[in-house]
N, C-alpha and C positions, 0 to 999 in steps of 0.2 A: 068717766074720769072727771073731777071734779076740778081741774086746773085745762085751762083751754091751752095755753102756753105756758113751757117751764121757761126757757133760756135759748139767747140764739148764740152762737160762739165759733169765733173761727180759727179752724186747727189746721194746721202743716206738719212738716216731717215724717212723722209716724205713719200718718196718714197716709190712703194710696191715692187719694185728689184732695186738693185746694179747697175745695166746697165748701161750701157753710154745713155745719153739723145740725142740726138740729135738734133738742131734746128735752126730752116731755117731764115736767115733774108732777105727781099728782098730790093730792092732799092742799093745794096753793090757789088761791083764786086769780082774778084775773091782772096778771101781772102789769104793771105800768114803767118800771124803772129797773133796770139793771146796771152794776158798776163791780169790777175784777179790784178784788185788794190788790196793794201796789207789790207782792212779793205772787201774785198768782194763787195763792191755794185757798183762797175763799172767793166766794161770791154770795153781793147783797142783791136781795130782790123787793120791790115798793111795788103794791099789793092793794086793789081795790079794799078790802076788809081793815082798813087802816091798822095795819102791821106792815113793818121791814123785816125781813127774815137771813141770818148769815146762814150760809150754804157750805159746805166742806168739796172741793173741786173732784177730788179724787174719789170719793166715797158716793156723795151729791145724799148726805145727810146733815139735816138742820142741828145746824150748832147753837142757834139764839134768835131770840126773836125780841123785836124792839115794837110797842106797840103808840101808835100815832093819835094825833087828835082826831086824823080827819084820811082820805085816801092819799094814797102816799105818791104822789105822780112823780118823784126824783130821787134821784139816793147818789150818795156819793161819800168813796174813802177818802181820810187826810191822807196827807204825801207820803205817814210815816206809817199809815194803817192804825193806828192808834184809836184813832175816832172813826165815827160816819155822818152825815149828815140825812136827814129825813125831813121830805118836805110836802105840802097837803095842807089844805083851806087859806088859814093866811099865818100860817107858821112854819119857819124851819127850824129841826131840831136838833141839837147836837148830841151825840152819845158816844159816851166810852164803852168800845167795843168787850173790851174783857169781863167786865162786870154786868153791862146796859145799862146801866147809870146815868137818866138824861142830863144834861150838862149845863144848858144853856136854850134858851129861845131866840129866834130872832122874829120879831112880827111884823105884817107889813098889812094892813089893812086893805090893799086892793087886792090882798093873794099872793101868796108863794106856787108856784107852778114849777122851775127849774132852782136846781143849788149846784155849787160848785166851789172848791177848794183852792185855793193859790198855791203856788207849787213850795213858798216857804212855810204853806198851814196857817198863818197868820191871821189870815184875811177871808172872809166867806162871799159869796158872790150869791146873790140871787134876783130870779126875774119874775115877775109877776106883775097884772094891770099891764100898763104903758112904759114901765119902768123897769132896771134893774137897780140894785142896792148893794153897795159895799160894806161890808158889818169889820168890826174888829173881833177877834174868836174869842180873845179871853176876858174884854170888855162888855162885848153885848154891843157896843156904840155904835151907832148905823155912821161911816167914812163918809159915802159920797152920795149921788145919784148918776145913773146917766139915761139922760130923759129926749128921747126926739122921736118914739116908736110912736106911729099913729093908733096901733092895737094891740091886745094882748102881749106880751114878752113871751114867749113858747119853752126857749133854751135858752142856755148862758155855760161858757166858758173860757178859763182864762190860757193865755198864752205859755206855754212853758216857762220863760221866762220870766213869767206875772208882771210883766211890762203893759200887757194889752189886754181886752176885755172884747167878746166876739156876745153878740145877741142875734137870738133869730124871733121872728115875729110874725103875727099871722096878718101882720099890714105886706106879705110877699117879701120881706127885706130879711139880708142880714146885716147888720151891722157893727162895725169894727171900730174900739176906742181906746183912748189913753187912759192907763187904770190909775197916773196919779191926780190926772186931772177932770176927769170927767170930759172930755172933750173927745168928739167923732172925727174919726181919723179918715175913715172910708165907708161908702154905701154899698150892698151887693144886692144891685137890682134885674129888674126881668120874670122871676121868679112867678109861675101861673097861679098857684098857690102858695099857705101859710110855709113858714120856714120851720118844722118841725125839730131840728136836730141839728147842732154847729160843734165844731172840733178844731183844732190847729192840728200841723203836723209836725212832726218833733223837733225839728228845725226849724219853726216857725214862721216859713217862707208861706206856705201854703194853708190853705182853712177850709174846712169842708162842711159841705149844708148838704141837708136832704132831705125828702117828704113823703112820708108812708103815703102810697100811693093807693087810689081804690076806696070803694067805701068804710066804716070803720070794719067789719065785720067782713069784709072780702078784700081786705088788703094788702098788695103787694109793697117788697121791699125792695128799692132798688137803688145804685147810686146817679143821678144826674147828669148826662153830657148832650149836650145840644139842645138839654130841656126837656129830655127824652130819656126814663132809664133804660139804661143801658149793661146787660145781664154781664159782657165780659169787661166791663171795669172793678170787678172785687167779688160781689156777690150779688143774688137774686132770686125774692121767693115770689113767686107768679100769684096775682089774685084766683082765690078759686081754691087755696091749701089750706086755710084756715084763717085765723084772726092772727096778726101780729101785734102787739103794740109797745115793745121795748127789745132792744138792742144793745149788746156789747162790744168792740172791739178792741181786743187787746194790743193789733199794732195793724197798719193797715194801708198807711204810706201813700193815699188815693189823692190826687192832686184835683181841685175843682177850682176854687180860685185864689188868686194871688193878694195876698194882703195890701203891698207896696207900702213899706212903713215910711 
């Protein structure tokens, strides 16, 4: 098979267990980003071979392919599906999904590594270097900075609300800000290693980090408690199954820390 990993995705109802699904797609190299359009029936994947590829949910046949300047380490749909975002070396890109039409760049000289969408589309978010960056979408004009990560920026995402601005960093922290000020609102420290992956939860009460656990090539997925993953908080793929290295989830409700705005 010529794809190590297709997609990871979690299904209920239909389903006879909770479990995480698992599923291979071949013809794809080694995947780095996954993100669910906002109505469910596509999926984007960011792809060592500097390509983003849209996905058909039901079928799991490529509808488009967008290709990148550089490997594509993040992807992300606008709020209305409309757009996506693609990001890799020190650019993120913007495209119109229907056509692929790239749209816009945003460039950042120390790197683009994560991107993310404001919930009114307006606004782009990205992390890279020591920094995240606040872009305006139909300007190009980089808004703000928010700068205090001792190391790389890993992830970046904004609050439902797009009130707040969540970074994870491989200085072990995540951190939590005011997206009209640029100003740190809270630190989420302790953390053994880099902070891989950060989320709000739809209420915005709670934020969730996490860290592909294991080496890159025997690595476990797990969620966080006590410091410790922990298999019956959501999901769990044991080291020793394969390579993981991106994540979906469509709703997930996993409480790990409290923001306290």
């Amino acid at each position: 098979m010529s794809a190590v990993l297709g997609l990871l995705a979690l299904t209920a109802g239909a389903q006879t267990t909770s479990h995480a699904q698992l599923m291979v797609q071949t013809g794809h190299s080694l995947i780095r980003s996954v993100a669910f359009s906002p109505d469910g029936r596509t999926v984007l994947t960011g792809c060592m071979i500097e390509t983003a590829r849209l996905w058909d949910v039901e079928t799991g046949k490529e509808l488009r392919r967008f290709v990148h300047s550089n490997v594509v380490d993040s992807v992300a749909f606008s709020p209305d599906g409309g757009r996506v975002l693609t990001d890799g070396g020190k650019t993120a890109q913007l495209w119109d999904v229907e056509i692929g039409k790239e749209l816009r760049r945003f460039v950042d000289s120390n790197g683009v590594d994560s991107v993310a969408f404001s919930p009114d589309g307006g606004r782009v978010l990205t992390g890279g270097g020591k920094t995240a960056r606040l872009w305006n979408v139909e300007t190009g004009k980089e808004l703000r900075q928010f700068v205090r990560h001792s190391s790389p920026v890993t992830s970046v995402a904004f609050s439902p609300d797009g009130r707040r601005v969540l970074t994870g960093s491989r200085d072990n922290t995540a951190r939590l800000w005011d997206a009209d000020t640029g100003q740190e609102l809270r630190r989420f420290e302790g953390h053994s290693d880099s902070v891989d992956s950060v989320a709000f939860s739809p209420d915005v009460r709670f934020a969730l980090v996490f860290k592909i656990y294991g080496p890159f090539y025997d690595g476990g997925l797990g969620i966080t408690h006590g410091g410790q993953p922990d298999p019956q908080l959501g999901f769990w793929i044991p080291p020793g199954q394969g390579m993981l290295s991106a994540v979906a989830i469509p709703s997930l409700g996993l409480r790990v820390h409290n923001p306290v705005f």
